[in-house]
C-alpha positions as CSV (number, residue, x, y, z in Angstrom):
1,X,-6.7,1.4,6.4
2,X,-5.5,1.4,10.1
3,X,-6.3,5.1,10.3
4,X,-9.8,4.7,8.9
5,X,-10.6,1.8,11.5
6,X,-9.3,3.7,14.1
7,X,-11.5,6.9,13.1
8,X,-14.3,4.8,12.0
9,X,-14.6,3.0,15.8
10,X,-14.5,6.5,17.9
11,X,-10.5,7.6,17.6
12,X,-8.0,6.5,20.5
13,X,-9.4,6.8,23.7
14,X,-6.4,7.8,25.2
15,X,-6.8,11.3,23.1
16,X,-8.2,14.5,24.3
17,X,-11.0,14.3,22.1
18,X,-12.1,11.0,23.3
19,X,-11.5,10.4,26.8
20,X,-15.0,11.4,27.9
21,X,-16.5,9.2,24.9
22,X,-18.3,6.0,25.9
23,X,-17.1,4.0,22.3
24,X,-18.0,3.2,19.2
25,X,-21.4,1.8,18.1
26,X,-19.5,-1.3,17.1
27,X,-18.6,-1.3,21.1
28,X,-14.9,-0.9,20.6
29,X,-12.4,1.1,22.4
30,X,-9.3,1.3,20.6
31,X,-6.0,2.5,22.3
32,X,-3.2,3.0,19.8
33,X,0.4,3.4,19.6
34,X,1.5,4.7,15.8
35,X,4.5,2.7,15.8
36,X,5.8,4.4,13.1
37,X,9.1,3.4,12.2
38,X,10.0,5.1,9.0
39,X,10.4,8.9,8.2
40,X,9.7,8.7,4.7
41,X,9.6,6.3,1.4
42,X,13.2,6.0,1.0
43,X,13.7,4.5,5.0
44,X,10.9,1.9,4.3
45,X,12.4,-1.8,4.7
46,X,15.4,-0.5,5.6
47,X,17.6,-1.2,8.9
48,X,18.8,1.8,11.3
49,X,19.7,1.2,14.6
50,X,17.3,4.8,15.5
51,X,14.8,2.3,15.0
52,X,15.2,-0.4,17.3
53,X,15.1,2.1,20.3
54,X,12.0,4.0,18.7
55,X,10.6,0.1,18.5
56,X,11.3,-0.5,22.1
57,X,9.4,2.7,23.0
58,X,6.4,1.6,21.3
59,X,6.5,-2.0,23.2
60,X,6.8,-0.1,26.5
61,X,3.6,2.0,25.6
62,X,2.0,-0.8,23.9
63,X,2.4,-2.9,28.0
64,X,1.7,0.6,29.6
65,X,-1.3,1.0,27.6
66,X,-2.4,-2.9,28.5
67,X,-1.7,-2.2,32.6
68,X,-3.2,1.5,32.8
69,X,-6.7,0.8,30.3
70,X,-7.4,-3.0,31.2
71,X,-6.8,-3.8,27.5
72,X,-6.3,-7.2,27.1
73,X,-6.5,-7.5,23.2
74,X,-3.3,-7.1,20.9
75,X,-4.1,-6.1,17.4
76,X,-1.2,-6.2,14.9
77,X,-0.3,-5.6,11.4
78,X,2.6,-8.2,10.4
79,X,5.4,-8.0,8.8
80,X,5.2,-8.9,4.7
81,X,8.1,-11.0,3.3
82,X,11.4,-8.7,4.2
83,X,14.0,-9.5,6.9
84,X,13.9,-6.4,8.7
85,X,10.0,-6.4,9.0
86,X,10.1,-9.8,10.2
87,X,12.7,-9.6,12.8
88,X,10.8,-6.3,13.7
89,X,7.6,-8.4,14.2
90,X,9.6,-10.6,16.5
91,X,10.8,-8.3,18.9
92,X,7.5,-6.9,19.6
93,X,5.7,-10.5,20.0
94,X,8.8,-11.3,22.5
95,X,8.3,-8.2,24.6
96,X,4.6,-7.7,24.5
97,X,2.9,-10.9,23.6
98,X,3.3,-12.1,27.1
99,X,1.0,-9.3,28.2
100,X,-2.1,-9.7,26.8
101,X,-4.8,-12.3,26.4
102,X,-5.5,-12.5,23.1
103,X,-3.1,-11.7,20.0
104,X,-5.3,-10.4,16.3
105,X,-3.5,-10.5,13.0
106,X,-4.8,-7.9,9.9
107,X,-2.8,-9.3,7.3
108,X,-2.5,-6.0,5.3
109,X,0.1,-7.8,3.0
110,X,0.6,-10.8,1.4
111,X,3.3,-13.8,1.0
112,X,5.2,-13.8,4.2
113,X,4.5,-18.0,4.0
114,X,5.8,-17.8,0.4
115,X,8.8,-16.0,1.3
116,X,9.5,-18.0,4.4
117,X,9.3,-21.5,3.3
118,X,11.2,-20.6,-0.2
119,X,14.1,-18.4,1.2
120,X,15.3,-18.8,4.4
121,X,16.3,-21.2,6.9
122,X,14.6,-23.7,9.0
123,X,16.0,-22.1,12.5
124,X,14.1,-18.4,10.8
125,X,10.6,-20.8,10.4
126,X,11.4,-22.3,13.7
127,X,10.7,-18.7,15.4
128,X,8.4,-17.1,13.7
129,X,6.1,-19.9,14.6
130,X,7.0,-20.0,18.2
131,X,7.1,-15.7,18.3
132,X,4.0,-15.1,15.8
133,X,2.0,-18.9,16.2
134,X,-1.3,-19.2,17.2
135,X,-2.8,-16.1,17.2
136,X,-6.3,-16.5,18.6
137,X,-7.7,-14.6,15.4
138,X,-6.4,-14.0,11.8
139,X,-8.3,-11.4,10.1
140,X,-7.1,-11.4,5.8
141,X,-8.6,-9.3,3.0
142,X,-8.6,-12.1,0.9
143,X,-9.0,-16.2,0.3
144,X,-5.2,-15.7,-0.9
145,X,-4.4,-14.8,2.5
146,X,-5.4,-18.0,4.4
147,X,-2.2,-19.4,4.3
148,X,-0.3,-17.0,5.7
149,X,-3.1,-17.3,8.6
150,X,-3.0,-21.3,8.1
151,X,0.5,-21.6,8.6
152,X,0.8,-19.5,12.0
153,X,-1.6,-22.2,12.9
154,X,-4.4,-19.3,14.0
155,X,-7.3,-20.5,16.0
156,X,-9.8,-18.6,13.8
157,X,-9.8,-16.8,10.0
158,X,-11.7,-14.2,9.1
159,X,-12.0,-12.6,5.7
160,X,-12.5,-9.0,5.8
161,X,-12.4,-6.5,2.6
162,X,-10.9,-3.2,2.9
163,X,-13.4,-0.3,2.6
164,X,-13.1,3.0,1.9
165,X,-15.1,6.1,1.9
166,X,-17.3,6.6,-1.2
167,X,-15.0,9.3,-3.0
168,X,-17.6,10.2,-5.6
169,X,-21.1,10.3,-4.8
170,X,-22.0,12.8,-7.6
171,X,-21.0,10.2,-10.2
172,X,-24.3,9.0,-11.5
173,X,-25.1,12.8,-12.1
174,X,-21.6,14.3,-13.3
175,X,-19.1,12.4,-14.0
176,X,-20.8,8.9,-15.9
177,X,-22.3,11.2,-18.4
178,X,-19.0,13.2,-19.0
179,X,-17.5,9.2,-19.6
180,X,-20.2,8.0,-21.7
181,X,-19.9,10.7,-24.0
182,X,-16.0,10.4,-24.0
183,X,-16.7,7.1,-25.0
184,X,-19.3,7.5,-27.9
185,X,-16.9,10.4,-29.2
186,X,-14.3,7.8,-29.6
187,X,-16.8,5.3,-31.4
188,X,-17.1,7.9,-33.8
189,X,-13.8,9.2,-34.1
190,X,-13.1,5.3,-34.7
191,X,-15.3,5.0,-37.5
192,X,-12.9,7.6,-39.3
193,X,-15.7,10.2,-38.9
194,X,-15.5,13.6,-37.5
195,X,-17.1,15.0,-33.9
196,X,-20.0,17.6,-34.2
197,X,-19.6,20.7,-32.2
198,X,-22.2,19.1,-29.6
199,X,-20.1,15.6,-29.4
200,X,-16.9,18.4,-28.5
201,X,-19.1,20.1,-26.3
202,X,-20.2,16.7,-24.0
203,X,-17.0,14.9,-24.4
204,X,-14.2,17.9,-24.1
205,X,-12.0,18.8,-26.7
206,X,-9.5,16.0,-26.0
207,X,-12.1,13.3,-26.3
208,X,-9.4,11.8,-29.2
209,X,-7.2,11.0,-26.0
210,X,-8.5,7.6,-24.1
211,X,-6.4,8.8,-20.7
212,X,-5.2,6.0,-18.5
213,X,-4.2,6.4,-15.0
214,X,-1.4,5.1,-13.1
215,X,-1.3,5.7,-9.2
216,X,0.7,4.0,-7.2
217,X,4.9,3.7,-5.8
218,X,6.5,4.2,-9.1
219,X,8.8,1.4,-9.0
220,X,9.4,-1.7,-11.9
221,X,7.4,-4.1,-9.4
222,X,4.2,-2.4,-9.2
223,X,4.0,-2.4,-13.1
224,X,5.0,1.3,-14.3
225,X,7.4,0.0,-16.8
226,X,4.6,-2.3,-18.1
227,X,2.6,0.3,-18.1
228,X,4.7,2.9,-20.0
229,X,5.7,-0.2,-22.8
230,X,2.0,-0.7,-23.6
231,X,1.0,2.9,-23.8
232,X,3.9,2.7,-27.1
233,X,2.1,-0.6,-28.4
234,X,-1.0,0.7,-28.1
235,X,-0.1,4.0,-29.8
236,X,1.4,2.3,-32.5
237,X,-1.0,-0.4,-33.4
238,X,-3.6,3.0,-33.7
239,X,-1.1,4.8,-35.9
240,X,-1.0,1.9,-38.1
241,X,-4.6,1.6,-37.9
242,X,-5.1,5.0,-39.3
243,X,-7.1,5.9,-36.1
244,X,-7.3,9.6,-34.6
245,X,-7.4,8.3,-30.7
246,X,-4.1,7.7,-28.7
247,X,-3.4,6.8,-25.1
248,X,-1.9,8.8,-23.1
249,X,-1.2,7.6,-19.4
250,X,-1.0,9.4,-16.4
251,X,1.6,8.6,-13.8
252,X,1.3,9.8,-10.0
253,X,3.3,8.9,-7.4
254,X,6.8,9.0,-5.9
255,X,9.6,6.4,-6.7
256,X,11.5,4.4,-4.4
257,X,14.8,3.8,-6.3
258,X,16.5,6.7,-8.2
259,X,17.8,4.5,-10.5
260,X,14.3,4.0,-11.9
261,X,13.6,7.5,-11.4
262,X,16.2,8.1,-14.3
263,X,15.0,4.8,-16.4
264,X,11.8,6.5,-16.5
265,X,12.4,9.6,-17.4
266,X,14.7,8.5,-20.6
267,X,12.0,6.1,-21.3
268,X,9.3,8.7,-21.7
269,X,11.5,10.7,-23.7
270,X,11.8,7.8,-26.6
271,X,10.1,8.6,-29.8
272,X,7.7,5.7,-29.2
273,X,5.7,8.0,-26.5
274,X,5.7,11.3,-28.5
275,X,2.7,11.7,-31.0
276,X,0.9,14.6,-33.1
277,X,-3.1,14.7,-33.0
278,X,-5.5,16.7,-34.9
279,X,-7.4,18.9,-31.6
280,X,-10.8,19.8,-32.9
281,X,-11.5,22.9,-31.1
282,X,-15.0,25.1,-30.5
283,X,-14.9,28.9,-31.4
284,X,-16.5,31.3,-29.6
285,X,-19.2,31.7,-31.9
286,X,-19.8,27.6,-32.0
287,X,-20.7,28.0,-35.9
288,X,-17.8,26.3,-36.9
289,X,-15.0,24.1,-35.4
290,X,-10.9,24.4,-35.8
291,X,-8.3,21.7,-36.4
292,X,-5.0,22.1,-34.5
293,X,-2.2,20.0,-34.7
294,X,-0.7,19.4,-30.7
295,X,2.6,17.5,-30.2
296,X,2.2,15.7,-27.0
297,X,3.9,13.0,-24.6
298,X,2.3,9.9,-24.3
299,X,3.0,9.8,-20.7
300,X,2.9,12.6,-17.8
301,X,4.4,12.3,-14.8
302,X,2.3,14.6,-11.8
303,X,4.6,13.0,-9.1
304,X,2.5,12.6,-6.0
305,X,-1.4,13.7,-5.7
306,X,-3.4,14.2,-2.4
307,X,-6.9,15.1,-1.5
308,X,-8.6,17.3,-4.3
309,X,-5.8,16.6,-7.2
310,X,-6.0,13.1,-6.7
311,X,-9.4,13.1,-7.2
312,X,-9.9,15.2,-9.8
313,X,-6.9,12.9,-11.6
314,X,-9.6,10.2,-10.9
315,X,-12.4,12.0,-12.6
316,X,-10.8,12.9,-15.2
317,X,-9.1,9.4,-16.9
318,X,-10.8,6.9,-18.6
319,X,-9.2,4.2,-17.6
320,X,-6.8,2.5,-14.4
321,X,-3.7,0.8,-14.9
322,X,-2.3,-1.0,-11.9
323,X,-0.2,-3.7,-13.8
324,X,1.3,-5.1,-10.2
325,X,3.6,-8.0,-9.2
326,X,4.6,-6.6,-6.5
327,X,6.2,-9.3,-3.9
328,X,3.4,-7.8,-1.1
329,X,0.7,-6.8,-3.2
330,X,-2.8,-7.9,-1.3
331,X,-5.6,-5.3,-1.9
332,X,-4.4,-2.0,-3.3
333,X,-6.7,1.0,-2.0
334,X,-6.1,2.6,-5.2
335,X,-8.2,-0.3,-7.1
336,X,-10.8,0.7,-4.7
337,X,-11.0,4.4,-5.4
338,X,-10.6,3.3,-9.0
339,X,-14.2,1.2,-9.1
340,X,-15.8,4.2,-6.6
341,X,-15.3,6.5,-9.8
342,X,-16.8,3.8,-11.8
343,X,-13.7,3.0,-14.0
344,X,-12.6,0.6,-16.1
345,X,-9.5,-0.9,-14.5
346,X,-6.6,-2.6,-16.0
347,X,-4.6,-4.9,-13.5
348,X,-2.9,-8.1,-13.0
349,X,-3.8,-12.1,-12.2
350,X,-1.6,-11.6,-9.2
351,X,-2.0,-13.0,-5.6
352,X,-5.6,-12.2,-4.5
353,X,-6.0,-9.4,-7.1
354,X,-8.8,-11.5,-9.7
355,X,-11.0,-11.6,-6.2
356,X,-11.7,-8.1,-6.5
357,X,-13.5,-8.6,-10.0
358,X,-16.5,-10.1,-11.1
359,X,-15.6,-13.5,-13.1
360,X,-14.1,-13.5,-16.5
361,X,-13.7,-9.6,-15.8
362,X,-11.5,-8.8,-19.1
363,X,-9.3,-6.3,-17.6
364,X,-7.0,-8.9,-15.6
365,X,-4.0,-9.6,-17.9
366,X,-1.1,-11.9,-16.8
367,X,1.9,-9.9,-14.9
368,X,5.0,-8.5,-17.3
369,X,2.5,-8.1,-20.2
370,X,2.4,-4.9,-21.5
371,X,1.4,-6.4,-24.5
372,X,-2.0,-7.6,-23.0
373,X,-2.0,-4.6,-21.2
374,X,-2.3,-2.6,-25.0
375,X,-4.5,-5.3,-25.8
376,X,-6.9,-4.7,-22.8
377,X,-6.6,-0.9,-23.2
378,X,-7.7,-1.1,-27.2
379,X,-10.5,-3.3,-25.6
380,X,-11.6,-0.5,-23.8
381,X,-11.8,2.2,-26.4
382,X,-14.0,0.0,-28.3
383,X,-16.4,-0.6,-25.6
384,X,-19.4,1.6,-25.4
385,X,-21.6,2.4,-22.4
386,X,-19.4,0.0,-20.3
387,X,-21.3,-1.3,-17.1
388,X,-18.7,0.2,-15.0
389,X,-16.9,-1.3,-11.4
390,X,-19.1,1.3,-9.1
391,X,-22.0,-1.0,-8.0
392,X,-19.3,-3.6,-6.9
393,X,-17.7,-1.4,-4.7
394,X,-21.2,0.1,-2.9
395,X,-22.1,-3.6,-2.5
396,X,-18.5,-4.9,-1.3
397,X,-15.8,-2.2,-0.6
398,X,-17.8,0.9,1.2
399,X,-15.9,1.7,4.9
400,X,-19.4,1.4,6.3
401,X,-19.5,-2.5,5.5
402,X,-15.7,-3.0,6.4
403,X,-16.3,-1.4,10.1
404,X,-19.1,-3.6,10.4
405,X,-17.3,-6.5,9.7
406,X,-14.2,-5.7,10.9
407,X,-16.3,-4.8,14.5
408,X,-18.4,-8.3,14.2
409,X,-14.4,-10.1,13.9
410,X,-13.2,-8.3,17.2
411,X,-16.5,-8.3,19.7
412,X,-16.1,-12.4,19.8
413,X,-13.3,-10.6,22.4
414,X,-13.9,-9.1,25.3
């Protein structure tokens, strides 16, 4: 999200590309130091001493940056609820802070008040509020989010959704028609009746699969194991049901701890996640159709997807499965990308998640459910012609309106 504001309001000026630019049309000129601290997943949250130098670098740019450009605005990401984050937040507020005239929070995660006034000690309070207090602006993707923005005491709260590009534009022409018929073959197939070779044709020869999609860090707190538990309860309530349609959920993404890694792959290998369907396949000649019996897995694991696969993942599930209670969790991009392609999504009554939906929006289930998770994905096959999540997102969650609002929070300083 950082990247896309920075691209979105003319790129950093100190680049090549920019330096003859004369801003944004928000009128902002952004100069940026990537204070990237981590090399990969596995480093993230963790303490090396490589880091504090790196960190001290990036403070010393940050100040040169302020003396060499005139720039007299500080806009920070802090930390979520972690030690290592938080005393990293405090160094650079003690060395940089001083500098500048006015000090912006974008509260990308959630809970650090939480986590500060439930586990740790008063002297830790004490200086985070004298370190990180009274920030002239707060900007939070959520209501949730005030109080982390209360409790710093900042002089002024905005909310701000995140935005994102629209990653399917061709959806009212290609893809909603290939889900609609996906989801009237399934009414039939539920009614114990048998696809005609056009039904096949529109909805694909696996139309007796209803494919969920999980993408996310593959780890027990953002709801995989949920996940993976309810595909089984699903699939079995269908077997017992007599029904032709099983679920079958997609996982992409990379895990954190290798222990779960393991977990996860014995998991999928239990005979609760392995199933035999009838595939009703067209010959060439279209005059009749063939019945094949396919073993398959209940859950794939595609480990991570970028750019094109990532969105043809997208285009081609039926459903989004984010079952989250992740300590952080504030306003996952992937829930974003999931309402661009006009899915139905499948997530948690965690922290400021329910604001992304419309009211009563039946996909929120409470968090270490899978069995309301199964529940909410056999709600799904039965629905028909689904109004799906795409028109909230053009109306609340393009990158177009978060620029604008995100340049209308940071003009008020000049």
């Amino acid at each position: 999200m950082v990247q896309l504001m920075l691209e979105g309001f003319g790129g950093d000026r100190r680049g090549k590309a920019s330096r003859n630019q004369t801003g944004s049309k928000f009128g902002i000129e952004c100069y940026h130091v990537n204070a990237r601290l981590s090399q990969g997943i596995h480093e993230i949250g963790g303490f090396q001493p490589r880091k504090l130098f790196v960190l001290f670098g990036y403070c010393l740019e940050a100040i040169w940056c302020r003396f060499r450009y005139g720039v007299t605005n500080f806009y920070y990401v802090p930390a979520p609820g972690h030690r290592s984050a938080l005393y990293r937040d405090w160094i650079v507020m003690l060395l940089c802070r001083p500098f500048f005239k006015n000090l912006v929070f974008h509260w990308h995660a959630a809970g650090l008040t939480e986590w500060l006034t439930t586990s740790t000690p008063t002297w830790i309070r004490w200086v985070t509020r004298r370190l990180l207090g009274e920030p002239q602006e707060s900007i939070v993707l959520s209501r949730y989010n005030n109080a982390d923005a209360v409790w710093l005491q900042s002089r002024h709260v905005e909310v701000v959704h995140n935005g994102i590009e629209d990653c399917c534009p061709e959806f009212e022409h290609k893809v909603w028609p290939t889900r609609l018929a996906r989801s009237r073959a399934r009414q039939v197939l539920k009614l114990g009746q048998a696809l005609s070779a056009d039904e096949i044709e529109q909805a694909g020869a696996d139309a007796h699969l209803f494919k969920a999609l999980y993408v996310a860090h593959c780890s027990r707190e953002k709801g995989l194991f949920d996940a993976v538990d309810a595909v089984a309860l699903s699939n079995a309530q269908l077997a017992k049901s007599g029904s032709a349609i099983r679920v079958q959920l997609t996982v992409a993404g990379e895990f954190v701890n290798p222990v779960e890694r393991a977990e996860f792959e014995a998991r999928i290998r239990a005979a609760d996640l392995q199933f035999t369907t009838e595939s009703t396949d067209l010959p060439n000649t279209q005059a009749s159709t063939r019945v094949v019996a396919v073993a398959q897995s209940a859950v794939q694991y595609v480990g991570f997807l970028g750019g094109e696969q990532k969105r043809n993942a997208f285009i081609a599930t039926d459903c989004f499965c984010l079952p989250t209670y992740y300590a952080n969790e504030n306003q996952p991009v992937s829930l974003l990308e999931a309402m661009a392609f006009g899915l139905p999504i499948v997530t948690t009554r965690w922290r400021s998640l329910p604001e992304l939906f419309p009211e009563g929006y039946f996909g929120l289930v409470n968090v270490k459910s899978p069995e309301q998770i199964a529940e909410a994905f056999l709600s799904t096959i039965a629905r028909q012609d689904e109004e799906p999540l795409r028109p909230l997102f053009l109306s609340k969650f393009t990158l177009a309106r978060h620029l604008s609002a995100m340049g209308a929070a940071l003009q008020r300083y000049e």
